[in-house]
C-alpha positions as CSV (number, residue, x, y, z in Angstrom):
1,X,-171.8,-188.2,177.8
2,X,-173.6,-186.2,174.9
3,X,-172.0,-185.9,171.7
4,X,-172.2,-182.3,171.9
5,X,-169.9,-182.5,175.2
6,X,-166.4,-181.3,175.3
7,X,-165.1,-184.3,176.1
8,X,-167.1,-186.1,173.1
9,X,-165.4,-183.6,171.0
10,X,-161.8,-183.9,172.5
11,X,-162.4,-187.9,171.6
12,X,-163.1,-187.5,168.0
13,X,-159.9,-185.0,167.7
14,X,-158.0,-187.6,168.9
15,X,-159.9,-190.7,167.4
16,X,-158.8,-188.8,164.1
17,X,-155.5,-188.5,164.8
18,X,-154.7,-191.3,165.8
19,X,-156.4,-192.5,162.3
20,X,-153.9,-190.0,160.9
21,X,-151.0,-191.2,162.8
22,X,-151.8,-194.9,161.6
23,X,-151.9,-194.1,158.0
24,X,-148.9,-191.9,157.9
25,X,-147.5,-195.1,159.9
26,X,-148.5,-197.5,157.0
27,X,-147.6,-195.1,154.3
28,X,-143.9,-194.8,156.5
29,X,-143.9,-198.6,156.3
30,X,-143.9,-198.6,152.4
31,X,-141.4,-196.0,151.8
32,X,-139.2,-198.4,154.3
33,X,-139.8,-201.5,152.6
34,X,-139.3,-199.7,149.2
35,X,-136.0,-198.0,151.0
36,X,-135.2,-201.7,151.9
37,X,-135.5,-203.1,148.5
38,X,-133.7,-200.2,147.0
39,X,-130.9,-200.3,149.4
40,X,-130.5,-204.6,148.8
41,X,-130.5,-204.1,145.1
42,X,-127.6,-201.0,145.5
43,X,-125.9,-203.6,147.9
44,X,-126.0,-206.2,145.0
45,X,-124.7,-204.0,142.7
46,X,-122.3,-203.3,144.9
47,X,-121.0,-206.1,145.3
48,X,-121.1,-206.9,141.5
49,X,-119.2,-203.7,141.4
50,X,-116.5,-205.2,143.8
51,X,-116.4,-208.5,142.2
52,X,-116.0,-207.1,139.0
53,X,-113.4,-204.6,139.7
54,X,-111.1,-207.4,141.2
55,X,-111.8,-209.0,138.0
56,X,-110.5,-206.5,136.1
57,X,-107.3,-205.8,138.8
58,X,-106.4,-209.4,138.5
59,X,-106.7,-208.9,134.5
60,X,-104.8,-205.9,134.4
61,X,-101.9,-207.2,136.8
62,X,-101.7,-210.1,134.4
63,X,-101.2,-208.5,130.9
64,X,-99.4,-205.6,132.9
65,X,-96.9,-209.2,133.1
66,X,-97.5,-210.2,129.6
67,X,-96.8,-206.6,128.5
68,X,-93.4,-206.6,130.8
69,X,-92.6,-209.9,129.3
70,X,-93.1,-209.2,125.4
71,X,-91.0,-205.6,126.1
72,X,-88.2,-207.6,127.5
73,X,-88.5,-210.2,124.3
74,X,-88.6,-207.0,122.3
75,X,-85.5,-205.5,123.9
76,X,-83.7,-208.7,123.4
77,X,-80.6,-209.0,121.2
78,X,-77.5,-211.2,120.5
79,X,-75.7,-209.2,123.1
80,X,-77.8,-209.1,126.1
81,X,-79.3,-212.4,125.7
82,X,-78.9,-216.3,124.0
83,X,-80.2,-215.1,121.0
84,X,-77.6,-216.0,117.9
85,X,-76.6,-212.9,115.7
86,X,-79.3,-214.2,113.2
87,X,-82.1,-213.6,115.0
88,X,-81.4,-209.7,115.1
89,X,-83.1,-209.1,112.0
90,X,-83.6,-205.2,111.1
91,X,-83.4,-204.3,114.7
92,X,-79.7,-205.2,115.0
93,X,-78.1,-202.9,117.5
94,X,-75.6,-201.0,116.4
95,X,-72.1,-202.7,116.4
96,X,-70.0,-200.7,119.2
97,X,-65.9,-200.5,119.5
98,X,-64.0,-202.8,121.5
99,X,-60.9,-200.4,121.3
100,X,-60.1,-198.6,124.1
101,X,-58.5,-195.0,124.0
102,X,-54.5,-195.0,123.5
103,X,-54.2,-191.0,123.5
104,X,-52.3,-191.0,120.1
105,X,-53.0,-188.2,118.1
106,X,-54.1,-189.0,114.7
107,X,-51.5,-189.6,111.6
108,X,-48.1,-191.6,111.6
109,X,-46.6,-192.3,114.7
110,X,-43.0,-191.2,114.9
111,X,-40.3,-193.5,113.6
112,X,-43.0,-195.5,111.3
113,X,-41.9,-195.5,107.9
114,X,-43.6,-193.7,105.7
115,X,-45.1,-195.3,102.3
116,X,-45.4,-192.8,99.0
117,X,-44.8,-193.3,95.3
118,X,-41.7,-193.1,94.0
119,X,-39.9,-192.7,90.7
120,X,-39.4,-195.7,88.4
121,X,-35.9,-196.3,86.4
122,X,-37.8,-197.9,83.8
123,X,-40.6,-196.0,82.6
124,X,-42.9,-196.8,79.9
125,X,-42.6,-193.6,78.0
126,X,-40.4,-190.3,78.2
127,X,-41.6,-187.2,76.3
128,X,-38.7,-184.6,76.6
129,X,-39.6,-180.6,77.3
130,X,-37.2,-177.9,75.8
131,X,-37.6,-174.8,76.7
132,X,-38.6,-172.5,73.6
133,X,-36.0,-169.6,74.3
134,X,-33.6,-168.2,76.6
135,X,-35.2,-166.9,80.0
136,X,-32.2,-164.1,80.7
137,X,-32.2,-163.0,77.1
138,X,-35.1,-164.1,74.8
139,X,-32.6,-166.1,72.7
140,X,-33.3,-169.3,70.9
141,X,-31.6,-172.6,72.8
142,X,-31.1,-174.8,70.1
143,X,-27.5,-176.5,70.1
144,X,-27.0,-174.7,73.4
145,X,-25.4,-177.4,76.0
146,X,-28.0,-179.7,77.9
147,X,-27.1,-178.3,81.7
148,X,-29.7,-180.1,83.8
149,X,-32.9,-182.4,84.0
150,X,-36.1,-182.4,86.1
151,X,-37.9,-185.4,86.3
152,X,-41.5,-185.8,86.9
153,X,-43.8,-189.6,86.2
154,X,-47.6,-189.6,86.2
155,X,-48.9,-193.0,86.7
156,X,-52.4,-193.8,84.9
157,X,-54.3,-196.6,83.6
158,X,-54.2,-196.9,80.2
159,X,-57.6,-196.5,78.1
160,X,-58.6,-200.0,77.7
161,X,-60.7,-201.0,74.5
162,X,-61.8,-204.6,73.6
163,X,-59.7,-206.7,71.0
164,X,-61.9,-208.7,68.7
165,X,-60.2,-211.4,67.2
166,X,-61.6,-212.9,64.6
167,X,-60.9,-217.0,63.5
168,X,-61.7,-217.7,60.1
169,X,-61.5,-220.9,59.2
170,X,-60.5,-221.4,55.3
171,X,-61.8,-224.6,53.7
172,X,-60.0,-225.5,50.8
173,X,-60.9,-227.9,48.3
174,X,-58.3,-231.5,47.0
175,X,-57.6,-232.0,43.6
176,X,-60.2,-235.0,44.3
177,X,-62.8,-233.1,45.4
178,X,-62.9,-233.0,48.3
179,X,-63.2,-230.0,50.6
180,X,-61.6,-229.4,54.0
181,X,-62.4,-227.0,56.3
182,X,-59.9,-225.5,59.2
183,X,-61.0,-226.9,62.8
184,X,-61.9,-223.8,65.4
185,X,-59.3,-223.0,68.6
186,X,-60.6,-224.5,71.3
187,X,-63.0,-222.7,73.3
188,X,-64.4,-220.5,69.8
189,X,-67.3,-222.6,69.7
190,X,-70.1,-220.0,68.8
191,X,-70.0,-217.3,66.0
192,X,-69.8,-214.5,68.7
193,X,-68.6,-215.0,72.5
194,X,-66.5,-213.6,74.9
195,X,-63.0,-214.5,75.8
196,X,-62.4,-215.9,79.0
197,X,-60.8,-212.7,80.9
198,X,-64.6,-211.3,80.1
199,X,-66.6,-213.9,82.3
200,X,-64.2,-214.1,84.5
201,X,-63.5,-210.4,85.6
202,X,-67.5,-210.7,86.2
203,X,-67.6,-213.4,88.1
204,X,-64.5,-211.6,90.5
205,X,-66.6,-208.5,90.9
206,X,-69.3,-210.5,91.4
207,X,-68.2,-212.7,94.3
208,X,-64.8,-211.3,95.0
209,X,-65.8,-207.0,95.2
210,X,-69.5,-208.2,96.5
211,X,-70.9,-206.5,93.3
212,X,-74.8,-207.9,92.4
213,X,-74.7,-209.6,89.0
214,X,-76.5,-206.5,87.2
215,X,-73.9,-204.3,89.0
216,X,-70.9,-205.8,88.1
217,X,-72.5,-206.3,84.2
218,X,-72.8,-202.3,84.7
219,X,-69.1,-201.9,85.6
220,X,-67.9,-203.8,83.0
221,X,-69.5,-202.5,80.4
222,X,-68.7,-198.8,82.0
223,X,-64.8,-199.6,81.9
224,X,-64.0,-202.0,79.4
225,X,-67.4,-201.6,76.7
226,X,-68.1,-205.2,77.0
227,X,-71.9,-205.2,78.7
228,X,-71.8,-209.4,79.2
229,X,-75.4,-210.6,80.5
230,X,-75.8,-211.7,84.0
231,X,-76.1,-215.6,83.2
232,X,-72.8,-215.2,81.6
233,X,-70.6,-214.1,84.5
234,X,-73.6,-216.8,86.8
235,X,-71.7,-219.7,83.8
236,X,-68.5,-218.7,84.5
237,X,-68.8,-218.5,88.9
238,X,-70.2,-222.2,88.3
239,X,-66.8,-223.0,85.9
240,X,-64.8,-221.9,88.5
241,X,-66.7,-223.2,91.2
242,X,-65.9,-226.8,89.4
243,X,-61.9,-226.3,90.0
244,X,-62.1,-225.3,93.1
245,X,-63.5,-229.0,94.7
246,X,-59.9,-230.4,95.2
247,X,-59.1,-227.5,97.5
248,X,-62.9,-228.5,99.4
249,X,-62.0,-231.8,100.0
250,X,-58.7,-231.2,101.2
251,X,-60.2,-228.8,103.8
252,X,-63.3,-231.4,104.7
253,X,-60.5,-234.3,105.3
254,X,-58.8,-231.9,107.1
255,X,-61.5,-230.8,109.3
256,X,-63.0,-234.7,109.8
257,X,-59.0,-235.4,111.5
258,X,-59.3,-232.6,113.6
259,X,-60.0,-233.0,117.1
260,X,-62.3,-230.8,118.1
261,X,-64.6,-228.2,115.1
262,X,-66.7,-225.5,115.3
263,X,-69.9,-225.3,113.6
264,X,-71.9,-221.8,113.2
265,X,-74.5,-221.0,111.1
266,X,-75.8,-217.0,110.3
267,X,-79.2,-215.6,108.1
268,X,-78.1,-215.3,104.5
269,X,-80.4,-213.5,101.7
270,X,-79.7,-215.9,98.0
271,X,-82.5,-214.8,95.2
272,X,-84.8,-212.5,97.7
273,X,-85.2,-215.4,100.0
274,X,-84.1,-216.5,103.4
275,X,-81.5,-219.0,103.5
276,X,-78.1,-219.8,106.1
277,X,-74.2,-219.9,105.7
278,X,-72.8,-222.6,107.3
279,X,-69.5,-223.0,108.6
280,X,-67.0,-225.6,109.9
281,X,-63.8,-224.5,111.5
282,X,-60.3,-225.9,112.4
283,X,-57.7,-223.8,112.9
284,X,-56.5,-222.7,109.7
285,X,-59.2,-224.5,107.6
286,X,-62.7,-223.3,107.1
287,X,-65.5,-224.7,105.4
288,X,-68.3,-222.3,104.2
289,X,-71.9,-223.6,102.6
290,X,-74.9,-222.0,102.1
291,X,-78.0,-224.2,102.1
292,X,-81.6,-223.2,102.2
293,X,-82.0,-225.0,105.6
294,X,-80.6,-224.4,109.1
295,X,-80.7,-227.5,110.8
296,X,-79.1,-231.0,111.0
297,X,-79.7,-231.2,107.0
298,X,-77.8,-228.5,105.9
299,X,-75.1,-229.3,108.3
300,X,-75.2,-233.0,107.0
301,X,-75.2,-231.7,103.3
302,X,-71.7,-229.9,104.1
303,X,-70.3,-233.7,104.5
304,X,-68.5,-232.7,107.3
305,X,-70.5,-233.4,110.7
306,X,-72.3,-237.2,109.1
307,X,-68.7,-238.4,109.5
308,X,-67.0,-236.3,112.6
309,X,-66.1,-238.2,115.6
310,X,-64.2,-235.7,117.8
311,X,-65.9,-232.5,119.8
312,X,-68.0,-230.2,117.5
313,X,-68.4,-226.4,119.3
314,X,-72.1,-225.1,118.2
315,X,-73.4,-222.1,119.3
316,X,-77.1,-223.9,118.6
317,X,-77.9,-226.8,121.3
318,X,-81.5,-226.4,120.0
319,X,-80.7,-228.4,116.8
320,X,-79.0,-231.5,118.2
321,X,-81.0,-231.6,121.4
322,X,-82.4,-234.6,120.6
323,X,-79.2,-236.2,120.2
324,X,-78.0,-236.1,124.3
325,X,-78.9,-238.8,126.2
326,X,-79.8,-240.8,122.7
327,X,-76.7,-242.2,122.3
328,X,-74.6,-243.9,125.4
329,X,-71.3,-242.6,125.1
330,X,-71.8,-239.8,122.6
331,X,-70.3,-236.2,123.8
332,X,-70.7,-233.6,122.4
333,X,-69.5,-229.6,123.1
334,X,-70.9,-226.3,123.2
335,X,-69.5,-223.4,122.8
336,X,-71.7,-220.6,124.5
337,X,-71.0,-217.6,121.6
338,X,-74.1,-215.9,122.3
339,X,-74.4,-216.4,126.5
340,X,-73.0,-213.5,128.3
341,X,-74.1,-214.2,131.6
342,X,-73.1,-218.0,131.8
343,X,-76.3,-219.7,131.3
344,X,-76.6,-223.0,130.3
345,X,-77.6,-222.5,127.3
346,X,-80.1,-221.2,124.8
347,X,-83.6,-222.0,125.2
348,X,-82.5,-223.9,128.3
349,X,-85.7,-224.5,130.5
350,X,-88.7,-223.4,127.4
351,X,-90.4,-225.6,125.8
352,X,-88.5,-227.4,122.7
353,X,-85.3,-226.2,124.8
354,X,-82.2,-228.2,124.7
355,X,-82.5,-230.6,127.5
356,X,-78.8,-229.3,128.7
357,X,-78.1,-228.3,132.1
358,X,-75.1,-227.0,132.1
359,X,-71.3,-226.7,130.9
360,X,-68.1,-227.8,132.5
361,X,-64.1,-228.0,131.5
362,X,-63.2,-231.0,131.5
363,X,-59.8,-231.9,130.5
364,X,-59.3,-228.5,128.8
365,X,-62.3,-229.5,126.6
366,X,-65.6,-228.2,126.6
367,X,-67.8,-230.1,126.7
368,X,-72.2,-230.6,127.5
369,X,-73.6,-232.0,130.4
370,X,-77.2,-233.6,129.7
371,X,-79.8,-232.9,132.2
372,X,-80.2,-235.3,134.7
């Protein structure tokens, strides 16, 4: 066959194509590996992708939880959960009626007795009013004959002004020589001071009319033009606070015979600061503190639980919990103020919780049951 045959030329065609067809075959073969390599790197990332979005589903089903759980903390008051009246803060809801609807209009009901003012017999003062002349004829009335009398009292508060009293004591001197001098009243014992009535009138706006010390200086000085400072009418609360301790101790020994007391405690602002009324109660006796602690010390410092032996109700089980099950034989009751669903108990079940399972009546007592 010569190479300038037809045949010779058909083979070189196809010698060349099939040259052509083998390097478009190897250059196919890259752009398939490269395909390859792409698609195992998109796979990876893929399945980063996947992995990391379950990450994030997992995270964002648990603080979607933790969110839920701090809304229902927030939401939380003293009268949908065991939280104590204290613990409301700012946020306190607002107090809402227990009365129900009686359909009586407003005003006196009929047949109640009224109450108005009525006219002394003994009046402090008369002033008399003549008429100046004659309605009918423009006469003068003086001598004519007294016919009739309206009466009419006004009832006011006299203007009050200070009395200073001044004590001078004279000294004299003996035909020996000597000289005496006059001993002071008791109670004058500076050169200028108040009478008691001043002090006192303070301290009863003060703690009595829940006036600030400032405030009920203001009001005294505004009514009666005495302006006392505050430490004056603070002196005189502690005075009176001193004869008052008979009447304490009465109501401690009469709380300490009692069967059965009932100890609450409540937030209470003293000076700007943070600090708890106590209270122990017996039927008609109650014993109020304040103390700048909440627990077992301030309770102790009342001198009323140290030496109780009978049933004490508390609406806290947190601050005796370590007292059940310490002490074979000891009982002590709750009284579930705050629960108003039944529960056991406040903090029941979280951690530094009361260890208290439940309540039961027991002999018309109530009493705690430790958990078991």
């Amino acid at each position: 066959m010569s190479d300038g045959s037809p045949e010779a030329g058909e083979l070189a065609a196809l010698r060349a194509a099939a040259d052509g067809l083998h390097a478009a075959n190897a250059q196919l073969r890259v752009l398939l590996a490269d395909r390859d390599t792409r698609i195992g790197v998109l796979e990876r990332q893929s399945q980063d992708k996947d992995t990391a979005i379950a990450a994030l589903a997992a995270q964002v089903e648990e603080l979607t939880g933790q969110v839920a759980d701090l809304a229902a903390r927030v939401a939380q008051n003293s009268k949908n959960s065991s939280r104590p009246p204290s613990g409301d803060g700012l946020g306190k809801p607002a107090p809402k009626s227990l009365r129900k609807k009686t359909g009586r209009r407003p005003g006196r009901p009929k047949g109640q007795p009224g109450a108005t003012m009525e006219l002394t017999d003994h009046p402090d003062h008369v002033v008399r009013h003549e008429p100046a002349c004659c309605a009918g004829c423009g006469k003068g009335l003086a001598g004519a004959a007294e016919t009739g009398m309206e009466r009419r009292q006004v009832t006011e508060i006299p203007e009050v002004k200070p009395k200073v009293t001044e004590h001078r004591m004279i000294e004299r001197e003996c035909a020996c020589g000597a000289r005496t001098k006059a001993d002071a009243p008791d109670g004058v014992n500076a050169p200028v001071q108040y009478g008691p009535r001043v002090p006192a009138l303070g301290a009863y706006l003060w703690h009595g009319q829940f006036l600030s010390k400032d405030r009920a200086c203001t009001a005294l000085a505004e009514m009666f033009g005495c302006a006392p400072s505050p430490a004056v009418i603070a002196t005189a609360a502690r005075k009176i606070a001193a004869f008052i301790v008979p009447a304490a101790d009465a109501i401690i020994k009469a709380l300490l015979a009692s069967g059965v007391v009932h100890f609450d405690e409540t937030g209470f602002r003293v000076a700007g600061k943070l600090a708890w009324v106590h209270s122990a109660s017996s039927g008609k006796f109650a014993l109020i503190t304040v103390h700048a602690r909440r627990g077992r010390q301030a309770m102790d410092a009342a001198g009323v639980l140290p030496f109780f032996g009978g049933i004490d109700l508390l609406t806290e089980l947190r601050m005796l919990s370590s007292q059940f099950g310490g002490q074979a034989g000891w009982e002590r009751g709750t009284f579930l103020a705050h629960d108003r669903e039944g529960r056991a108990g406040p903090g029941a079940g979280e951690p530094g919780g009361s260890p208290v399972r439940g309540a039961c009546v027991d002999g018309g007592s109530v009493r705690a049951v430790p958990a078991g």
